[in-house]
C-alpha positions as CSV (number, residue, x, y, z in Angstrom):
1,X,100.8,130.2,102.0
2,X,100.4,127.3,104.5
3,X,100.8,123.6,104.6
4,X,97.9,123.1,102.6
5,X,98.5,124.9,99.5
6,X,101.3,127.4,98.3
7,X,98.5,128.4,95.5
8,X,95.3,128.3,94.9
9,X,93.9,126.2,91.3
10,X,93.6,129.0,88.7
11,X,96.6,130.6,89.6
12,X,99.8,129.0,88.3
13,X,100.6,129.8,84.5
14,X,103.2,128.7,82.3
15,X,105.4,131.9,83.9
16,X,105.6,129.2,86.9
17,X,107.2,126.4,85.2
18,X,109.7,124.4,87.3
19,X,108.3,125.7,90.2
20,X,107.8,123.2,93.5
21,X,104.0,124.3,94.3
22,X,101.0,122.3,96.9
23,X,97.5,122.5,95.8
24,X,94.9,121.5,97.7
25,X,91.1,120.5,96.4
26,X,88.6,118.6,95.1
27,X,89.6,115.6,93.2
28,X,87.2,117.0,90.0
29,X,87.9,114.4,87.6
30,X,89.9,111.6,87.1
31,X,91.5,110.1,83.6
32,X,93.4,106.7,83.7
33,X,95.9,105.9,80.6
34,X,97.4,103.1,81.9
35,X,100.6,104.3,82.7
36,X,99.4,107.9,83.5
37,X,96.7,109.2,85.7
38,X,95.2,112.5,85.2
39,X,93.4,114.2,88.1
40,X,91.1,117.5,87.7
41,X,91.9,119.0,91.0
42,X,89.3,121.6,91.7
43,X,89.0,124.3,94.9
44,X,86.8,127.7,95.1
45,X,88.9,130.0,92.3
46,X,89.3,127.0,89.5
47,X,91.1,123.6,88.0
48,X,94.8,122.8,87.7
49,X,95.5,119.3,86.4
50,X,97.5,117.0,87.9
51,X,99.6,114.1,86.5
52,X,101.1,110.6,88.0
53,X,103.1,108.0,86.8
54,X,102.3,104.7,87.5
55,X,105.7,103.9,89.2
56,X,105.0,106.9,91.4
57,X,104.1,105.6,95.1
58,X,101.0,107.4,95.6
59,X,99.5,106.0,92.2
60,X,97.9,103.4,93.5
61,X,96.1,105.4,95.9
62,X,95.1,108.1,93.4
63,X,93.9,105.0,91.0
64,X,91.1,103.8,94.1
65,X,90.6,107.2,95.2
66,X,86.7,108.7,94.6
67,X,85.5,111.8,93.0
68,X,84.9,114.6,95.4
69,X,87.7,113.5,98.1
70,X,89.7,116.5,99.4
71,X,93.3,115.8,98.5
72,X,96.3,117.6,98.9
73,X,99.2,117.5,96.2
74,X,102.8,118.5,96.0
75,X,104.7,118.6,92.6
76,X,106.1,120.4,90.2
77,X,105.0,122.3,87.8
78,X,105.7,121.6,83.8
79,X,104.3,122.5,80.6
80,X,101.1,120.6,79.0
81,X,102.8,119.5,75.2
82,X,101.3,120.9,72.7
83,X,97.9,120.5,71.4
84,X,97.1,119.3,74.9
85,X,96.4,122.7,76.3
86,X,92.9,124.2,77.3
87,X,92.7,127.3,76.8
88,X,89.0,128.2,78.4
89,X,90.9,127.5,81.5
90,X,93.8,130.3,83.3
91,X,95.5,127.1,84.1
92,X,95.1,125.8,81.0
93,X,99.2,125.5,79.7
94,X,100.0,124.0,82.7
95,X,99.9,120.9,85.1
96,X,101.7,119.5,88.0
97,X,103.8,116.2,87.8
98,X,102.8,114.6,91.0
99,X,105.3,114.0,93.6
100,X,103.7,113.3,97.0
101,X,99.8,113.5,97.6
102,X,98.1,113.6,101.5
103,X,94.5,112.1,101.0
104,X,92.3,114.8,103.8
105,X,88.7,113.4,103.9
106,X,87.5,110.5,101.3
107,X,83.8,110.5,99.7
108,X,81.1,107.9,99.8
109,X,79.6,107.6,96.1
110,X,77.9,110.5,95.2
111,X,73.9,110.9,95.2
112,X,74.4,113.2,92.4
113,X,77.7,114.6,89.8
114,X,78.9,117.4,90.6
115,X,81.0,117.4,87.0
116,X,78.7,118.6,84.1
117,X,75.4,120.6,84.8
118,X,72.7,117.5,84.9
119,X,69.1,118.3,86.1
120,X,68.7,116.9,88.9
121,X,65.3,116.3,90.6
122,X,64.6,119.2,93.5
123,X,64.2,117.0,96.2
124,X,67.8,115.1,95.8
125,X,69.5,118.9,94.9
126,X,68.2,120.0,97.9
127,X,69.0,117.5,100.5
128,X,72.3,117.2,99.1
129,X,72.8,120.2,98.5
130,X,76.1,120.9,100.0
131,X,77.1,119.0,96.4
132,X,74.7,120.6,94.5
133,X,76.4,124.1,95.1
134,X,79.7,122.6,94.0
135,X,78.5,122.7,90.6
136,X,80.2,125.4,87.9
137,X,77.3,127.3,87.8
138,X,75.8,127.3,91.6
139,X,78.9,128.1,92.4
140,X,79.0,131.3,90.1
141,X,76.0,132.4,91.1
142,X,76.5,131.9,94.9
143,X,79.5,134.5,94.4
144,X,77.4,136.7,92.2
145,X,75.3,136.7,95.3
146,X,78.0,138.1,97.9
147,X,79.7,140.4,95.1
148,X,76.0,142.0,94.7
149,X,75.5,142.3,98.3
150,X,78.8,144.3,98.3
151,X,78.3,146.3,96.3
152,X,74.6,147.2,97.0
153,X,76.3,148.2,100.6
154,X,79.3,149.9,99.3
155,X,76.4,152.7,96.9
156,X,74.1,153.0,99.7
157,X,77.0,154.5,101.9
158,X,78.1,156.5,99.0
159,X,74.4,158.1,98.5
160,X,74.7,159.0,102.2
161,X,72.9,155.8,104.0
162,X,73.4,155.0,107.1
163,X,73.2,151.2,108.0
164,X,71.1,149.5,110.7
165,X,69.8,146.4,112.0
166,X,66.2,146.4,113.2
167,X,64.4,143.7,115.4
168,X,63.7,140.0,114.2
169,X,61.4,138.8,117.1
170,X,58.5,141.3,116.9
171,X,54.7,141.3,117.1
172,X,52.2,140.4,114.9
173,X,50.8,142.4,112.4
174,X,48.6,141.8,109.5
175,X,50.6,143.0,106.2
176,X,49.3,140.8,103.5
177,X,51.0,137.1,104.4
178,X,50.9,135.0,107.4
179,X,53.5,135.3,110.0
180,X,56.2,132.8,111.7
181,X,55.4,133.0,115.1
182,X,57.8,132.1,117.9
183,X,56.5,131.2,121.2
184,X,57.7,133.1,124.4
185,X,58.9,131.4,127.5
186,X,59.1,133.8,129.9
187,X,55.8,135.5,128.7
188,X,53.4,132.0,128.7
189,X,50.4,131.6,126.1
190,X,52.1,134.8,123.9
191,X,53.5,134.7,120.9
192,X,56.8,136.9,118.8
193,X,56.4,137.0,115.5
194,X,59.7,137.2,112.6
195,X,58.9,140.6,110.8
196,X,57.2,139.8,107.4
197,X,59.4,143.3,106.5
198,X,61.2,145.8,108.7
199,X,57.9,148.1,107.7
200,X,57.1,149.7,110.9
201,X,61.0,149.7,112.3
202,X,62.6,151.3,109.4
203,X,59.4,154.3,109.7
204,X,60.5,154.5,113.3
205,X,63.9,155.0,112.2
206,X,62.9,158.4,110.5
207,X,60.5,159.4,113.5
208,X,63.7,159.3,116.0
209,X,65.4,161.5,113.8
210,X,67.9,159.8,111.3
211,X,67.6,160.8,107.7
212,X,68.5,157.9,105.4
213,X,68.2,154.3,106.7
214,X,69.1,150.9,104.4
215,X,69.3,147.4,105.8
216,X,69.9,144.2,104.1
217,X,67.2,142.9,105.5
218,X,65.7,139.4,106.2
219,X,62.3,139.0,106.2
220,X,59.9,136.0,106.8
221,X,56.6,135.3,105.4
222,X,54.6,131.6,105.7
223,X,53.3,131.5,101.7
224,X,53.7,129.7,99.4
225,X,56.5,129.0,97.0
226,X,56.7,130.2,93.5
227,X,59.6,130.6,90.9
228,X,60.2,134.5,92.1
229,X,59.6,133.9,95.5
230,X,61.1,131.5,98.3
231,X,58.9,130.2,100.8
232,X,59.9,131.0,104.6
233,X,62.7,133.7,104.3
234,X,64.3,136.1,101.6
235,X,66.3,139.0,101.6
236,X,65.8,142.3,100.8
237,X,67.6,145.9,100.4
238,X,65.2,147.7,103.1
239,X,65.5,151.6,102.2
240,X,63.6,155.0,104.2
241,X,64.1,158.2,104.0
242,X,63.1,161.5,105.9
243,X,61.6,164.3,103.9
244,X,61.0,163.2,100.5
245,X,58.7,162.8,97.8
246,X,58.2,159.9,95.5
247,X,60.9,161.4,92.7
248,X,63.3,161.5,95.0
249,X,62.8,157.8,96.4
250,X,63.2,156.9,92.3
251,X,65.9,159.0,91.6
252,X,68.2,157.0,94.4
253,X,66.4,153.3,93.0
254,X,67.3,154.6,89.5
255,X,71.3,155.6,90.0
256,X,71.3,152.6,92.3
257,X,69.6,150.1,89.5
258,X,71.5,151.4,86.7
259,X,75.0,151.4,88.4
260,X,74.4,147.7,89.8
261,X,72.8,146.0,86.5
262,X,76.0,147.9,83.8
263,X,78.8,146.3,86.7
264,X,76.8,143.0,86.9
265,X,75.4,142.4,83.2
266,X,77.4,140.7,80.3
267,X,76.5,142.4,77.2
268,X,73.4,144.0,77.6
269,X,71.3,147.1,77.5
270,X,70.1,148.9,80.9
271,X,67.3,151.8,80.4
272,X,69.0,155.1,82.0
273,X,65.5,156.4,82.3
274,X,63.0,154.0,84.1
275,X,59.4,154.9,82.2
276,X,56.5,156.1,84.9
277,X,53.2,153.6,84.1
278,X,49.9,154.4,85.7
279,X,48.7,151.4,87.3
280,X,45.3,151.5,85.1
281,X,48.0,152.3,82.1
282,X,50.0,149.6,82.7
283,X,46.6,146.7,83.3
284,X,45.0,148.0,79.9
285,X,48.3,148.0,77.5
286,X,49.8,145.0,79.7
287,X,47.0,142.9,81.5
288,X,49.2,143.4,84.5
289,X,51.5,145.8,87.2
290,X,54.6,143.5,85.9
291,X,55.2,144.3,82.8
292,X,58.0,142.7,80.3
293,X,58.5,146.1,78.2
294,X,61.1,143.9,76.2
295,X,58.1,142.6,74.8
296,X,56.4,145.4,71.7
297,X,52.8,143.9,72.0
298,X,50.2,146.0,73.1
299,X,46.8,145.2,74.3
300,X,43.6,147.8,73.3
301,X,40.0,147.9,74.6
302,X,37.7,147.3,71.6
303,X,34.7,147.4,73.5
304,X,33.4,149.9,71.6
305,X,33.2,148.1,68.4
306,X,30.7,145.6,69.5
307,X,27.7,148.0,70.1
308,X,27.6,148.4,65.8
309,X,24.9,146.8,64.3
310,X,27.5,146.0,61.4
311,X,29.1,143.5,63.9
312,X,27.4,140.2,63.6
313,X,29.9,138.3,66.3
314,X,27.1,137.8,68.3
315,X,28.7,135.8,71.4
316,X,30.9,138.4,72.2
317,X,28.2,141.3,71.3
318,X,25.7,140.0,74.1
319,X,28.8,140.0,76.8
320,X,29.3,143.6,76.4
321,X,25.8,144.1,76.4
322,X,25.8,142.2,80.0
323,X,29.2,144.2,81.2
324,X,32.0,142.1,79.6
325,X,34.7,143.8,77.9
326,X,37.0,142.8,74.6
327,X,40.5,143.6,74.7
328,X,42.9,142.9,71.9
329,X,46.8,141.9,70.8
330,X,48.2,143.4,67.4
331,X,50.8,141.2,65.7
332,X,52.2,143.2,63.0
333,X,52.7,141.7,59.7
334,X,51.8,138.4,60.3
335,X,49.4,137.2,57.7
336,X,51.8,135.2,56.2
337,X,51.6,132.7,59.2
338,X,49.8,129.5,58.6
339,X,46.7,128.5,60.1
340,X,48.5,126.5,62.4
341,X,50.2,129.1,64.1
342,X,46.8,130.9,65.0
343,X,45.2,127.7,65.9
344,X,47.9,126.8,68.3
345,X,47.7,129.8,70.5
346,X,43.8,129.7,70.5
347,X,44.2,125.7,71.8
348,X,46.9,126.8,74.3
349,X,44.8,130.3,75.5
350,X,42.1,127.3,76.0
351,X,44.7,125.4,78.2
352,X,45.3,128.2,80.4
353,X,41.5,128.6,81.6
354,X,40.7,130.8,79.0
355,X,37.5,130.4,76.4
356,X,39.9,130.8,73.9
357,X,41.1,133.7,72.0
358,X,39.4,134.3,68.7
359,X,41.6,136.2,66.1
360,X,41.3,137.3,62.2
361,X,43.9,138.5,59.1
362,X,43.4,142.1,58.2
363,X,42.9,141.8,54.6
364,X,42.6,144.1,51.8
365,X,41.4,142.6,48.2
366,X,38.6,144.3,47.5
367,X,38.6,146.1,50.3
368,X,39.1,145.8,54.2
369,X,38.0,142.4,55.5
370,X,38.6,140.0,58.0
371,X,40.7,136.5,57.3
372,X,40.1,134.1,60.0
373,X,37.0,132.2,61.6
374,X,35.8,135.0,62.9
375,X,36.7,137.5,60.2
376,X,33.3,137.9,58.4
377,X,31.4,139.0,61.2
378,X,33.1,142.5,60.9
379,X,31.9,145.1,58.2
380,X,34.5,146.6,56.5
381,X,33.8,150.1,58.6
382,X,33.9,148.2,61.5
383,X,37.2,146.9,61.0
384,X,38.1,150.4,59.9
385,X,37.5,151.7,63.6
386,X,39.4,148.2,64.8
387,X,42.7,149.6,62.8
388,X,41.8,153.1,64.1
389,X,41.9,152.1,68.3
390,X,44.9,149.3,67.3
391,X,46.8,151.3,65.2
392,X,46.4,148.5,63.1
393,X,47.5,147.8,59.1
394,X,46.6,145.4,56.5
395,X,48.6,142.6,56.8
396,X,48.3,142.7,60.6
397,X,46.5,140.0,63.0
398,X,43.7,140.6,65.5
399,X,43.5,138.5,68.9
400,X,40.7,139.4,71.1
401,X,39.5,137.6,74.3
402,X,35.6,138.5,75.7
403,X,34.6,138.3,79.4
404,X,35.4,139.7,82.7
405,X,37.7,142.6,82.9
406,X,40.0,140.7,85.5
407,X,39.6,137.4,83.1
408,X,40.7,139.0,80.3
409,X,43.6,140.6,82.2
410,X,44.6,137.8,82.9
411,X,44.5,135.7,79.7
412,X,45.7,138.7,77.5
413,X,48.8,139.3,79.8
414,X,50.0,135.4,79.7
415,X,49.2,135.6,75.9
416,X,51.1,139.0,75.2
417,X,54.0,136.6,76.3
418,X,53.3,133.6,75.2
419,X,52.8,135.3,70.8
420,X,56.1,137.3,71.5
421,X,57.7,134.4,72.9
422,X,56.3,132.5,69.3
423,X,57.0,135.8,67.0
424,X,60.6,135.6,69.0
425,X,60.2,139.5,69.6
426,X,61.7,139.7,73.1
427,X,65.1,140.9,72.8
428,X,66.9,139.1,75.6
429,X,70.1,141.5,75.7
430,X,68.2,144.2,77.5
431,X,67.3,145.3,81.1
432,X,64.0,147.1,80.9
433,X,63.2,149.1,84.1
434,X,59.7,150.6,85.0
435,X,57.8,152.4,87.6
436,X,54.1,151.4,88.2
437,X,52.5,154.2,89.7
438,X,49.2,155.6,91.1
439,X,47.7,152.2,92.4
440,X,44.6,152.5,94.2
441,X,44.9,152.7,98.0
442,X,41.9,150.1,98.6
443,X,40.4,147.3,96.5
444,X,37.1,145.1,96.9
445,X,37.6,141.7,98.0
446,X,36.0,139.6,95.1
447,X,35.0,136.8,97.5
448,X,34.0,138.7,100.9
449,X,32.9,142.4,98.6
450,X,34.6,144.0,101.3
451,X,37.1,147.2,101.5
452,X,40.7,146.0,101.8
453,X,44.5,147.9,101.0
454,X,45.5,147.1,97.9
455,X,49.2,147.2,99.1
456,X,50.9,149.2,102.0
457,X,48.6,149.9,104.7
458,X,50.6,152.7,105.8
459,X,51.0,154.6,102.4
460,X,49.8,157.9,102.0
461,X,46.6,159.1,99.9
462,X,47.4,161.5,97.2
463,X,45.4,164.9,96.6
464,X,44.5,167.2,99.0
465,X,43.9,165.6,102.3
466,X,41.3,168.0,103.8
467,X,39.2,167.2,100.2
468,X,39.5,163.5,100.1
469,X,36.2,161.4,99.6
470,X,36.1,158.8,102.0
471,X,32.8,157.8,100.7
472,X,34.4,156.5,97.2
473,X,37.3,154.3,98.6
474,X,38.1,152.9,95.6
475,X,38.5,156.1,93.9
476,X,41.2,156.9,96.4
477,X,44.7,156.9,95.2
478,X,48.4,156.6,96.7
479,X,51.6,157.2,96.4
480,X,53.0,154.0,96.2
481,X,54.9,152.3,93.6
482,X,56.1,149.5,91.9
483,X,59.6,148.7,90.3
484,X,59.8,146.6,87.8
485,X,62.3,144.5,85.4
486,X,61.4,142.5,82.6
487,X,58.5,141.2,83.5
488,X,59.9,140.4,87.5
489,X,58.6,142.8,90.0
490,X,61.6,143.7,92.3
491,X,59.8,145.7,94.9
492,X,56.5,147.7,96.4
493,X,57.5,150.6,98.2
494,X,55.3,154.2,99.1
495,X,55.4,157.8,100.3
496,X,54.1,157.2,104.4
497,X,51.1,158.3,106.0
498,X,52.9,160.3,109.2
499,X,49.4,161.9,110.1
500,X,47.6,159.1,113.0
501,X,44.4,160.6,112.1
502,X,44.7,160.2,108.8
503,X,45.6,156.4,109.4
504,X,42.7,155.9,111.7
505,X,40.0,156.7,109.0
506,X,41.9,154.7,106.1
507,X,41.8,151.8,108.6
508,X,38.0,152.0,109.5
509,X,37.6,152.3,105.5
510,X,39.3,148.5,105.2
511,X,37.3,147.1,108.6
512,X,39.9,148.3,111.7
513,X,37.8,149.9,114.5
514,X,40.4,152.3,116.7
515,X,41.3,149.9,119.3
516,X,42.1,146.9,116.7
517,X,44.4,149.6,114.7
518,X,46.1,150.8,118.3
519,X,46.4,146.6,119.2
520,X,48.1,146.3,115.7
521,X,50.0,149.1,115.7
522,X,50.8,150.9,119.0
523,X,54.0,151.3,118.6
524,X,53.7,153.0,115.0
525,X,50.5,155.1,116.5
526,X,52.3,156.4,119.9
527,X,55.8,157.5,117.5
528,X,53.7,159.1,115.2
529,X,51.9,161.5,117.5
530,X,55.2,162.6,118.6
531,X,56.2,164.4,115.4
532,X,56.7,162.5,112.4
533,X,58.7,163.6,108.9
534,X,57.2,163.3,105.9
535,X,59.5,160.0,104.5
536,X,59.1,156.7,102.0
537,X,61.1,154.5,101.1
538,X,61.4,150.6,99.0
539,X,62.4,147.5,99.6
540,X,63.9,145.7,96.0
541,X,64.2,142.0,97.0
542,X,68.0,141.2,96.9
543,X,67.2,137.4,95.5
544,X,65.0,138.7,92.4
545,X,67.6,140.8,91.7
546,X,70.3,138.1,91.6
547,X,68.2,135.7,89.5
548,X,68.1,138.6,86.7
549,X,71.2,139.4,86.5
550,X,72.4,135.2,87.0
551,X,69.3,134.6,84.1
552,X,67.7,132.2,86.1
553,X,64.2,131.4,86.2
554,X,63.7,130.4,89.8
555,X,65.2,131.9,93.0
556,X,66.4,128.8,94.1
557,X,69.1,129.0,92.1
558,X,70.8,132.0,93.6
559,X,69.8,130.7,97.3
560,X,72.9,128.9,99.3
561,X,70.2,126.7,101.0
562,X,66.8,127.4,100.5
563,X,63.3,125.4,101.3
564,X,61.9,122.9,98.7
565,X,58.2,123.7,97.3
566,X,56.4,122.5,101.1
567,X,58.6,125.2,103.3
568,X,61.0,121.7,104.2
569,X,64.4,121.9,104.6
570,X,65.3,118.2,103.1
571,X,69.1,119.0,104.2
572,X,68.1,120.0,108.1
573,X,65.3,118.1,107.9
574,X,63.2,121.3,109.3
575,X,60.6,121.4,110.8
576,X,61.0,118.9,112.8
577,X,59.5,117.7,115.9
578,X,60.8,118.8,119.6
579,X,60.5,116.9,122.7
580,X,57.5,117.6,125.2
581,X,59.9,119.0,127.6
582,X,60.4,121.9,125.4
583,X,57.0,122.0,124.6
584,X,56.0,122.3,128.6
585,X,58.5,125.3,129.0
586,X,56.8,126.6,126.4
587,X,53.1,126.3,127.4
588,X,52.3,124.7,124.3
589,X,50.2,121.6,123.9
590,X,50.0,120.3,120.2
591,X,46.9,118.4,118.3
592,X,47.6,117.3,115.3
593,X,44.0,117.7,113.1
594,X,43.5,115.0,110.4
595,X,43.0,116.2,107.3
């Protein structure tokens, strides 16, 4: 091909024997036998190995050379002897007898291997890491990345998108996380801001006239870091559409999601037909919008129960009485577990926050009855109407938590997981898609007990619009959505609300006056009084999607160089400090607070 390589290293086969070739590479691995030297030469497609004798000229530098120096070789290729081969590898019959080697950049020591898969600590993976991606499986899911991407791009056009590129210095707007603002120089004492989402571009897309818009879009947001979500930038496929109604917004997600997950998956099971959940569906059977339907476990409301005068639990009885609801997990069929195993999920229920998470056997001897430290505080009718609401059977196992409904939300949904996780009922060879649907448009702020949007600010309200009651906020529903995938939510999305009227009033509901929503939004406001479609849209984040389908835990595995757990760049060493010169052209004057 060129000077530096006639073929790449996972190319040459046995069919090339006796063939003069030049590799170039990574010097992998190394293997010293004395009078041989073996070399693991490694590039972006795979491993050919490389042989030397010791009366060869260039042994000697092979012997003193480091891992990880860029080498290039010229030889010829023989076949391995037998029971020498490695068959896991395309080059695996094969290797190169060494006859002249060029030496193109040496290494210092290495902070970290690159050969093997060691866990490495964050901070040393991420400042070097450059190295860190060289490993087998960074590497993989680096490509995985790009081959996504692709073909994410290559459907869209199919399904008739057209692709754009929308504005990354833009003004400030409050949708849910802080923004990156970037000073302006030519505009003193005002500030740009990165778009948190192309939101209000991709709706002005569809008021100028286009019909299907899609961008891989980056977006920016200044919050914190967690396992599904980078802090400081991400990616994301950024879809609208003119004209539609929320089916039709699924049914492109749907063909999209099933098509990419059956070409990108290894062995497993996609749901053709994503399941529609109601919102308060989904935080009653779930404890949460982000469901892991791989999981069977169920959670019921037994509130009910604890208003009998046959139920002698008292502690939970005088919650209810105050407000408190209980809510409940069925394991089926497990009262041949040892105490143990019910004692360990109460202590770690405890660990997470929680009370604790009282539990009992169904039994039947001489009748119904409760096994369990709390068993003989229930009647035998009373655990009658528990089976009844649980679909419960004898044999089966009771878990209830008592409090606040958000608390025991919470507790149940981590505990759901953490008893299939135990009972090993998640079937890990599956892909199991859901809508969340009908969220409430507003919620009240627990800490201020104010009116605020629950999601989009610019969704719109379902129902009829000339009966809604803007006196019950809270009662107010939307059409926006959720999509979710195994317990990972990849996306919010909604229908829009095109009517500026209508988005005046929802505003003044969540504490906007008129002239703060205009401020805000002027841009939106003026296009919208111009004649607006009907449209919606989504936005599945691109690096959730990749960490499913890589079956990684955390994003920053499928990230070429993303931010450690502070928003630093250890690599870049960003942010950094700039020089008062460029702070002067800038206006800006800093003051450092101690903390």
């Amino acid at each position: 091909m060129n000077k530096y390589r006639t073929h790449n290293c996972s190319e040459l086969t046995e069919k090339d024997k006796d063939k003069i070739v030049t590799l170039s590479g990574w010097v992998h691995r190394k293997r010293d036998h004395g009078n041989l030297l073996f070399i693991d030469l490694r590039d972006h497609f795979g491993l050919t190995q490389c042989v030397i004798e010791n009366k060869n000229k260039f042994f000697s530098i092979l012997e003193k050379i480091k891992p990880e120096s860029v080498i290039t070789v010229t030889g010829k290729v023989i076949l391995r002897e037998k029971g020498t081969e490695n068959l896991d590898l395309t080059t695996g019959k094969i290797e190169i007898s060494i006859q002249s080697i060029l030496v193109l950049s040496n290494s210092k020591d290495l902070p970290m291997p690159v050969f093997g898969e060691q866990d490495y600590p964050e901070d040393i993976r991420l400042k070097y890491r450059f190295l860190d991606l060289r490993r087998e499986e960074m590497h993989k899911n680096i490509i995985l990345r790009s081959n996504v991407i692709s073909f994410i791009r290559s459907e869209m056009l199919k399904l008739g998108f057209l692709e754009f590129q929308t504005p990354i210095l833009t003004s400030s707007s409050p949708e849910g996380a802080r923004d990156f603002l970037v000073p302006s120089r030519l505009n003193p004492g005002k500030f740009y801001a990165l778009p948190q989402a192309p939101q209000q571009f991709k709706q002005l897309v569809m008021v100028s006239g286009f019909d299907k818009y899609f961008q891989i879009a980056p977006c920016f947001r200044d919050e914190d870091a967690r396992a599904d979500r980078s802090p400081g930038e991400f990616y994301q496929l950024d879809i609208e559409m003119s004209f539609v109604e929320q089916e039709n917004v699924f049914k492109v997600v749907e063909t999209l999601m099933v098509n990419l997950f059956k070409k990108f998956s290894i062995n497993k099971n996609i749901n053709n037909k994503f399941p529609r959940i109601p919102y308060k569906e989904a935080m009653l059977k779930y404890g949460t919008d982000k469901p892991d339907l791989r999981n069977p476990l169920i959670i019921n409301d037994i509130s009910s129960v604890f208003f009998r005068d046959d139920v002698k639990f008292d502690i939970f009885k005088n919650l209810v009485k105050k407000g408190s609801v209980v809510r409940c997990i069925v394991t089926k069929k497990t009262n041949d577990k040892p105490r143990s195993f019910f004692d360990n999920i109460d202590k770690w229920a405890k660990e997470q926050g929680a009370s604790g998470l009282a539990y009992f056997t169904i039994e039947n001897t001489k009748g119904i009855s409760g096994k369990g430290p709390v068993g003989k505080f229930f009647s035998e009718d009373s655990l009658k109407e528990v089976m009844k609401i649980c679909n419960a059977e004898v044999g089966d196992s009771i878990f209830m938590a008592c409090g606040k409904i958000n608390e025991v939300e919470r507790i149940l949904s981590i505990s759901r997981d953490k008893i299939a996780n135990d009972l090993k009922l998640i079937k890990n060879d599956q892909f199991n898609f859901c809508w969340i649907i009908d969220y409430p448009m507003f919620e009240l702020d627990e800490q201020t007990k104010k009116i605020k949007f629950s999601h989009n600010p610019f969704s719109m309200p379902q129902g009829d619009l000339n009966k809604l009651d803007f006196s019950k906020p809270l009662d107010i529903k939307a059409y926006q959505y959720d999509i979710v995938c195994n317990g990972v939510e990849l996306s919010s999305g909604a229908i829009r609300n095109h009517i500026p009227d209508l988005m005046y009033k929802l505003f003044s509901l969540a504490g906007y006056d008129k002239s703060q929503v205009e401020s805000k939004f002027s841009g939106m406001i003026n296009a919208l009084s111009y004649g607006a479609p009907p449209h919606g849209g989504i936005a599945p984040g691109i690096d959730r999607i990749v960490m499913l389908l890589a079956n990684e835990k955390n994003i920053r595995e499928v990230t070429l160089f993303p931010m450690n757990q502070n928003a630093q760049d250890l690599m870049m060493n960003a942010p950094s400090k700039v020089d008062s010169k460029q702070l002067k052209e800038l206006s800006i004057k800093t003051e450092i607070k101690k903390i």
